[in-house]
Jmol script that loads the backbone (N, CA, C; Angstrom):
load data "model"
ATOM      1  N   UNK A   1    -126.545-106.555-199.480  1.00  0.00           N
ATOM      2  CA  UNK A   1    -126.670-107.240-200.751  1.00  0.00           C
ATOM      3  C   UNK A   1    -126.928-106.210-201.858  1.00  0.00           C
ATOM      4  N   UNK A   2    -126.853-106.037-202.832  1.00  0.00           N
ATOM      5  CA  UNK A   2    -126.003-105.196-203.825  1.00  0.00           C
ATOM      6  C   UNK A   2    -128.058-105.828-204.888  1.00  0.00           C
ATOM      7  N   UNK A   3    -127.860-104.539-205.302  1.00  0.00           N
ATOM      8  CA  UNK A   3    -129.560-104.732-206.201  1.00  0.00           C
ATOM      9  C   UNK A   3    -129.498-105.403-207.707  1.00  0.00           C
ATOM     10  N   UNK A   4    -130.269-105.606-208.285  1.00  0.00           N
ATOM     11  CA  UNK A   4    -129.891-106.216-209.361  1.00  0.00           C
ATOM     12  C   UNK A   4    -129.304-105.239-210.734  1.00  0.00           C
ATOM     13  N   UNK A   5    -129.741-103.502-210.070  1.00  0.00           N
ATOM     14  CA  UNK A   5    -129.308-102.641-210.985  1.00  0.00           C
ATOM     15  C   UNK A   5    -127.745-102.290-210.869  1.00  0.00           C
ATOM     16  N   UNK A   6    -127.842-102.304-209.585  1.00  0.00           N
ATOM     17  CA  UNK A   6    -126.254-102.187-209.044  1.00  0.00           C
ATOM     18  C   UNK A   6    -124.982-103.102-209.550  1.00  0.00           C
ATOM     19  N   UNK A   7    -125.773-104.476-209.798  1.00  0.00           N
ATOM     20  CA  UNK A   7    -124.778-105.518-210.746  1.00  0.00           C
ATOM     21  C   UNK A   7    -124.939-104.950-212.100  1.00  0.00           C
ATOM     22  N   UNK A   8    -125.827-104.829-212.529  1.00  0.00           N
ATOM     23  CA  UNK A   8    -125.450-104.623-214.433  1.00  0.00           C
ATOM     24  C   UNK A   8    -125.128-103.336-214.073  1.00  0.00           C
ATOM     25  N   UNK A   9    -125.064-102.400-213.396  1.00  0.00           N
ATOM     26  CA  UNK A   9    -123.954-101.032-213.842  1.00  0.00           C
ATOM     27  C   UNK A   9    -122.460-101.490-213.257  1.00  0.00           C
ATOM     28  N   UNK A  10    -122.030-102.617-212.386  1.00  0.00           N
ATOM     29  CA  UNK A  10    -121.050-103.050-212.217  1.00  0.00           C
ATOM     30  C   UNK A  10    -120.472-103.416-213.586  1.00  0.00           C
ATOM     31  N   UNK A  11    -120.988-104.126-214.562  1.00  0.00           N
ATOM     32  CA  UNK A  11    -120.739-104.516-215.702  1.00  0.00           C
ATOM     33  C   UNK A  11    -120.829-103.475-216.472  1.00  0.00           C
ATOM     34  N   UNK A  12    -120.705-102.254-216.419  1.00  0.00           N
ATOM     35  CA  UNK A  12    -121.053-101.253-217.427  1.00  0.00           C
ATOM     36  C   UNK A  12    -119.780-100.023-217.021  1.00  0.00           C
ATOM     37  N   UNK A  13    -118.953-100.677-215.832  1.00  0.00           N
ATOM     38  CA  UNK A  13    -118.471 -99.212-215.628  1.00  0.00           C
ATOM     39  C   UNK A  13    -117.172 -99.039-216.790  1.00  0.00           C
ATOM     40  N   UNK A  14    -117.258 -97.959-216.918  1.00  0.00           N
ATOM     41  CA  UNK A  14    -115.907 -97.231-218.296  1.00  0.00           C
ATOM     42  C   UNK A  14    -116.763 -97.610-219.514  1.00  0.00           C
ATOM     43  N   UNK A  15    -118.473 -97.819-219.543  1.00  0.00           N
ATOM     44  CA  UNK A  15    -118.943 -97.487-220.825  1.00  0.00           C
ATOM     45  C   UNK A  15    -119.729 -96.393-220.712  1.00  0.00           C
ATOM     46  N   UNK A  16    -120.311 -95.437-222.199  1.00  0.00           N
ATOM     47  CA  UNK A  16    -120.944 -94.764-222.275  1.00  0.00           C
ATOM     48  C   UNK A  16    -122.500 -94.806-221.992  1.00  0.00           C
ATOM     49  N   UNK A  17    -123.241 -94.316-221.027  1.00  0.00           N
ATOM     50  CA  UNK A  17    -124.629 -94.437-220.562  1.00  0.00           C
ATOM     51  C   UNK A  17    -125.582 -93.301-220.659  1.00  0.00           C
ATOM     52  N   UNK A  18    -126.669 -93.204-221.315  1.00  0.00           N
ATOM     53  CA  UNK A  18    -127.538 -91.880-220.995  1.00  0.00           C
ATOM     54  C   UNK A  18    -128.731 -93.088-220.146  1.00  0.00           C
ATOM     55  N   UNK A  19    -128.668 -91.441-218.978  1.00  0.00           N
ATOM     56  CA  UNK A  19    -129.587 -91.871-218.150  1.00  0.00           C
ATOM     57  C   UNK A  19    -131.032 -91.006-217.685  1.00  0.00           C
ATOM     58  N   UNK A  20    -131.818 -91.347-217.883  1.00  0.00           N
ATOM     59  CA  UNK A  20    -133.012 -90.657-217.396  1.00  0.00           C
ATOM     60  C   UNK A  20    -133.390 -90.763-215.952  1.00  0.00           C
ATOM     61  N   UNK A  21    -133.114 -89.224-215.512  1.00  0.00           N
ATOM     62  CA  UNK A  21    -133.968 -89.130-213.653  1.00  0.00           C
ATOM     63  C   UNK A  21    -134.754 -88.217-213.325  1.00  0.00           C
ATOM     64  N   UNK A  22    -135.786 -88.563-212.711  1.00  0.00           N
ATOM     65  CA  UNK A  22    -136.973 -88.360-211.906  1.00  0.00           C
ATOM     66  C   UNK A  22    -136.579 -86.978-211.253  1.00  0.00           C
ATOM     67  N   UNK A  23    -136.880 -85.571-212.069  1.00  0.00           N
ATOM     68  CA  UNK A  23    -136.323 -84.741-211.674  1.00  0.00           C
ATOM     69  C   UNK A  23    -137.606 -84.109-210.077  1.00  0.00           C
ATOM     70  N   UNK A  24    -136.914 -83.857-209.124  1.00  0.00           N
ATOM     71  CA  UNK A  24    -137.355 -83.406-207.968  1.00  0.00           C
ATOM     72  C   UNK A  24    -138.811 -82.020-207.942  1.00  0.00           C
ATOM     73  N   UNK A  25    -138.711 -81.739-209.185  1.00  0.00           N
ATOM     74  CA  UNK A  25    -139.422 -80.473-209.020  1.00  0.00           C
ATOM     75  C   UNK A  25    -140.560 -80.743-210.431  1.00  0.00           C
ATOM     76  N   UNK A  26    -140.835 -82.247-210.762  1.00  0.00           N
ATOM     77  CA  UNK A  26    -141.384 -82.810-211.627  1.00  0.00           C
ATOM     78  C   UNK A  26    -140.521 -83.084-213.166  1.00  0.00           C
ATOM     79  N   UNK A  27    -141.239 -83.521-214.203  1.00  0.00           N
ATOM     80  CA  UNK A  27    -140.342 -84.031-215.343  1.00  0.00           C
ATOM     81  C   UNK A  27    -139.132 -84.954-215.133  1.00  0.00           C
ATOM     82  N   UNK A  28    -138.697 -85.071-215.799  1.00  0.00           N
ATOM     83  CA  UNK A  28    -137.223 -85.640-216.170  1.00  0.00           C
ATOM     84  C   UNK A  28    -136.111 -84.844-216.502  1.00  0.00           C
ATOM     85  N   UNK A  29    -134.865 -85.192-216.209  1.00  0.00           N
ATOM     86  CA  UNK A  29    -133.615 -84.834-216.888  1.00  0.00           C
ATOM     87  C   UNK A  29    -132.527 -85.799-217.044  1.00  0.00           C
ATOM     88  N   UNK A  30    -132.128 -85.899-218.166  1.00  0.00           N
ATOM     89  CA  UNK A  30    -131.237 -87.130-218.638  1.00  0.00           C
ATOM     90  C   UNK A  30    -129.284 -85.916-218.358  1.00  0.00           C
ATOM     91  N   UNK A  31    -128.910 -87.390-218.250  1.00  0.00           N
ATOM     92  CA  UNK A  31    -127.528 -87.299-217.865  1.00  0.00           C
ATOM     93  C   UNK A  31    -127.169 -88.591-218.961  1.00  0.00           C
ATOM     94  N   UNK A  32    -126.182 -87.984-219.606  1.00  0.00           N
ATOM     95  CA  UNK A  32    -125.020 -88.470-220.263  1.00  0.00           C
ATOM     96  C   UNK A  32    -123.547 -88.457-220.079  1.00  0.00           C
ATOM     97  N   UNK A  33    -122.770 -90.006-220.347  1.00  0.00           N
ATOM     98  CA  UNK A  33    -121.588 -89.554-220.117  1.00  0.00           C
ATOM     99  C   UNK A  33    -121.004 -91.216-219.636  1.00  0.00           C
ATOM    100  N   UNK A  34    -119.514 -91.519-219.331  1.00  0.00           N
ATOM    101  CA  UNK A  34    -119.007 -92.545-219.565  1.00  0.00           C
ATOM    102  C   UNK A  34    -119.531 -92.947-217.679  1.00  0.00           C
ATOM    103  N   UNK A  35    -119.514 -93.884-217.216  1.00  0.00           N
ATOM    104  CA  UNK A  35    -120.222 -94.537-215.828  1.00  0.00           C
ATOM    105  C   UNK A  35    -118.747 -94.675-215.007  1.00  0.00           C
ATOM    106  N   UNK A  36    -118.452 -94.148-214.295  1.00  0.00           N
ATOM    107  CA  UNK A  36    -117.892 -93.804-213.567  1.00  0.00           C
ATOM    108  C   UNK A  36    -117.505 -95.056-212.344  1.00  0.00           C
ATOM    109  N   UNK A  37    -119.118 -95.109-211.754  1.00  0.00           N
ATOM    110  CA  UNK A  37    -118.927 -96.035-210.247  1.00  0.00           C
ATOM    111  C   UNK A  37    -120.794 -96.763-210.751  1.00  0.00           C
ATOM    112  N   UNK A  38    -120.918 -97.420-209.925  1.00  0.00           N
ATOM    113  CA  UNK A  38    -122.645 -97.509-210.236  1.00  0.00           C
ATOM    114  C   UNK A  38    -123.433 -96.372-209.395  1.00  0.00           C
ATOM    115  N   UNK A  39    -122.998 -95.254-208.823  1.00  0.00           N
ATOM    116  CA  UNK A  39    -123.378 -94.337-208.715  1.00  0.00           C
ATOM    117  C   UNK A  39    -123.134 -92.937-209.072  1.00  0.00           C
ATOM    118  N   UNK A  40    -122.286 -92.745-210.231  1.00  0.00           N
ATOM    119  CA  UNK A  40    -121.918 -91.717-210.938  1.00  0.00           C
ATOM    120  C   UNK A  40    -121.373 -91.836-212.204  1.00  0.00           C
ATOM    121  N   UNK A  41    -121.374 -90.703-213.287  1.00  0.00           N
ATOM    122  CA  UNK A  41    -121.208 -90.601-214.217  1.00  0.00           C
ATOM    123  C   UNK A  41    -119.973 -89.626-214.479  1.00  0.00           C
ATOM    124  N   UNK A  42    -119.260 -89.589-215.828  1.00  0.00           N
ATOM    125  CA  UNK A  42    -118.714 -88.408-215.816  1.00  0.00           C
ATOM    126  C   UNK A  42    -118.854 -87.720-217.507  1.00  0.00           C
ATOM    127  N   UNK A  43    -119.344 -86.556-217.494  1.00  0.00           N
ATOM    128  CA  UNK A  43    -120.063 -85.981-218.794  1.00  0.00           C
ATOM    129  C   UNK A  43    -119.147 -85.509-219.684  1.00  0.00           C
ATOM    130  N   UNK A  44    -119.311 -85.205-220.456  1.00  0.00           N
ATOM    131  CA  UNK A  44    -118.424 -84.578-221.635  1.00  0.00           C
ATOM    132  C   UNK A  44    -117.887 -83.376-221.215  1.00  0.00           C
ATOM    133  N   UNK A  45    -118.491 -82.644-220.235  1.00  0.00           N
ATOM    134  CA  UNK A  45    -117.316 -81.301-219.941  1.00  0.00           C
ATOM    135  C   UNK A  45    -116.550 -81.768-218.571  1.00  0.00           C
ATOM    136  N   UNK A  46    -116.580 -83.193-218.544  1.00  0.00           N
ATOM    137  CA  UNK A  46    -115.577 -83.848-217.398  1.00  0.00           C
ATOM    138  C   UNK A  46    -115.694 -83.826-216.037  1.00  0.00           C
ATOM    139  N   UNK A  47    -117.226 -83.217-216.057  1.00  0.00           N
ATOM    140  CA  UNK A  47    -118.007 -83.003-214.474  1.00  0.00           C
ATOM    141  C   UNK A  47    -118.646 -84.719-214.230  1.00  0.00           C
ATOM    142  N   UNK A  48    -117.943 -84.850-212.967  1.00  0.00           N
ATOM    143  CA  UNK A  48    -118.732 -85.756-212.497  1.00  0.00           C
ATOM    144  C   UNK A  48    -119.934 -85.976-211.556  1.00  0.00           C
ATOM    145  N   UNK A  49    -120.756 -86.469-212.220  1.00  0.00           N
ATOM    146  CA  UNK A  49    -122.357 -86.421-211.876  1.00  0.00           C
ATOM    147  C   UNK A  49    -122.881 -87.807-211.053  1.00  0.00           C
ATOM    148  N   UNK A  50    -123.199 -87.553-209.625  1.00  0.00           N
ATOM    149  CA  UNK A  50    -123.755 -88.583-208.240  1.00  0.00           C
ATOM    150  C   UNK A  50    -125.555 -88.366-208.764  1.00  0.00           C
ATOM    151  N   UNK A  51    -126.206 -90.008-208.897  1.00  0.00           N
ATOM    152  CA  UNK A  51    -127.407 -90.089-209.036  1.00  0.00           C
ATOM    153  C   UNK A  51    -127.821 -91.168-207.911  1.00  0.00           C
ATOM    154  N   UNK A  52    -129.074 -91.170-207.747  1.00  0.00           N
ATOM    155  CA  UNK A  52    -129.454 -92.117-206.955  1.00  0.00           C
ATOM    156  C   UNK A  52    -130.139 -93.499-207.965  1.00  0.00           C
ATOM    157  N   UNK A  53    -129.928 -94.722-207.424  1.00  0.00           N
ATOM    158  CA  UNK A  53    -131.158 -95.377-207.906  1.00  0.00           C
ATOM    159  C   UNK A  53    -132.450 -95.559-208.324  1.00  0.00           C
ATOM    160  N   UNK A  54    -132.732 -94.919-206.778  1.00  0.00           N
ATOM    161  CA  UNK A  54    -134.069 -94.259-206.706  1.00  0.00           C
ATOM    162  C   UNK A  54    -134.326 -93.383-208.072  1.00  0.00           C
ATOM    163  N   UNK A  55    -133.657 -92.508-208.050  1.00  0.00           N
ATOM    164  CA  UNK A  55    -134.321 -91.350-209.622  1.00  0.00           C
ATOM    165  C   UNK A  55    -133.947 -91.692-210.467  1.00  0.00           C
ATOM    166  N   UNK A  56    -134.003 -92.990-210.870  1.00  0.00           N
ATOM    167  CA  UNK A  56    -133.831 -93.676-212.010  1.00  0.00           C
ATOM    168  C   UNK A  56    -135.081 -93.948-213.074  1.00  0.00           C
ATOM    169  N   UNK A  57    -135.251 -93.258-213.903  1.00  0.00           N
ATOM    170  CA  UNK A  57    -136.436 -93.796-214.636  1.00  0.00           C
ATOM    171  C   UNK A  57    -136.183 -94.559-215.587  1.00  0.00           C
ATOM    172  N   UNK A  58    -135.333 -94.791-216.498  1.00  0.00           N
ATOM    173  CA  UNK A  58    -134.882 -95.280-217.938  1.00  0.00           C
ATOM    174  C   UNK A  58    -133.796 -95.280-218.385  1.00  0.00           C
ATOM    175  N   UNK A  59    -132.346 -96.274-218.711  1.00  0.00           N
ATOM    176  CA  UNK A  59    -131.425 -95.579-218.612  1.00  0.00           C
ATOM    177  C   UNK A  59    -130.899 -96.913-220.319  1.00  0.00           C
ATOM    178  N   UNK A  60    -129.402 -96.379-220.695  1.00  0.00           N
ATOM    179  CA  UNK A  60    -129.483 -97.568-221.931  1.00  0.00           C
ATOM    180  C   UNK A  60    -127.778 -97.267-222.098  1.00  0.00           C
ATOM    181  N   UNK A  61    -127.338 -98.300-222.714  1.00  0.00           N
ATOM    182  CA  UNK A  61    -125.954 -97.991-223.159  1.00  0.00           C
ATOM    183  C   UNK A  61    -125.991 -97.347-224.096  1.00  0.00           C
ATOM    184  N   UNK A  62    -125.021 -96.102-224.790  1.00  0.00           N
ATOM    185  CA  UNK A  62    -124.934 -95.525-225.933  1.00  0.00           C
ATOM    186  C   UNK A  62    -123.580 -96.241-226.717  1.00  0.00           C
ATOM    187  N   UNK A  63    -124.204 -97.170-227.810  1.00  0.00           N
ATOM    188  CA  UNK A  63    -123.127 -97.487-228.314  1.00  0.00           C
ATOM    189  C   UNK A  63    -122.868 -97.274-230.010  1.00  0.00           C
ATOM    190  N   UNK A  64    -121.534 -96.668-229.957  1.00  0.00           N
ATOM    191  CA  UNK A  64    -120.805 -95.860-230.882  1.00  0.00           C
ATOM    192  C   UNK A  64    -121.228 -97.143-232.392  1.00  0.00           C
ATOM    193  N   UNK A  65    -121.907 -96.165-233.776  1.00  0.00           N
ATOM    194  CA  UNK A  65    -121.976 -96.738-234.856  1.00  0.00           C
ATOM    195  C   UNK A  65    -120.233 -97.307-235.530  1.00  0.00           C
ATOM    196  N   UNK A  66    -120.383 -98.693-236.006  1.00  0.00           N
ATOM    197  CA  UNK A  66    -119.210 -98.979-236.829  1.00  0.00           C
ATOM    198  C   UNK A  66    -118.687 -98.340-237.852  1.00  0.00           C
ATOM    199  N   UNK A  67    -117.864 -97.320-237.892  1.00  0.00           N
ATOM    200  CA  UNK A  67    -117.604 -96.388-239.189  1.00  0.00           C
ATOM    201  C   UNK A  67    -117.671 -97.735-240.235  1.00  0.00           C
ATOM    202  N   UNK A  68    -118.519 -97.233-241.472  1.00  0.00           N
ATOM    203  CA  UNK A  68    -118.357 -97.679-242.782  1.00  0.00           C
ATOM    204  C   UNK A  68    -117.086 -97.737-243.759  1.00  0.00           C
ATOM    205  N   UNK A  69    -116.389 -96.736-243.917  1.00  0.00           N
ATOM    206  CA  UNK A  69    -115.414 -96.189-244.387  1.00  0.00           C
ATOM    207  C   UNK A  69    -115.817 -95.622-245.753  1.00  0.00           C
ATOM    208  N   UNK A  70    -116.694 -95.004-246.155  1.00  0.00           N
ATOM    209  CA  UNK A  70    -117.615 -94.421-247.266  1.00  0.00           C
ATOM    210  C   UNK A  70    -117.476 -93.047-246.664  1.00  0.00           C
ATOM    211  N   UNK A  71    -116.865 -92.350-247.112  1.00  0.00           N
ATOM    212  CA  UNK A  71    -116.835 -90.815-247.260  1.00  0.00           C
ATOM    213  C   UNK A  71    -117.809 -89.916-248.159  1.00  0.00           C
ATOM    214  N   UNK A  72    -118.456 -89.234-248.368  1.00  0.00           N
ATOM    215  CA  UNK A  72    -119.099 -88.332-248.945  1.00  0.00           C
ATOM    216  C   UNK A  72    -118.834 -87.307-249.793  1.00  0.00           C
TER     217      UNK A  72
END
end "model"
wireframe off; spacefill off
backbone 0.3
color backbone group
């Protein structure tokens, strides 16, 4: 049976996600980048990145501001 995090990243895959994990040697390190599978990501230099559930601390959709069309 599939977790309840595992369904809403089902619903999230091919959007942009930063994710915060429980780095092994203490602190945190966040991963950014479009969601791949509900267990991976793939980042802006096109590396794809395997996380666990488990080292999941905090994670959120990043979603892109509506251009205004006001130039400067």
């Amino acid at each position: 049976m599939a977790s309840l995090l595992e369904l809403r990243f089902e619903a999230l895959i091919g959007r942009r996600l930063t994710i915060r994990l429980h780095d092994p040697e203490g602190g945190f390190r966040d991963i950014v980048g479009i969601l791949e599978s509900t267990h991976s990501l793939r980042n802006k230099e096109n590396l794809l990145i395997e996380f666990s559930h488990d080292e999941i601390f905090i994670w959120r959709e990043v979603i892109a501001k509506p251009a205004t069309g006001i130039k400067p």
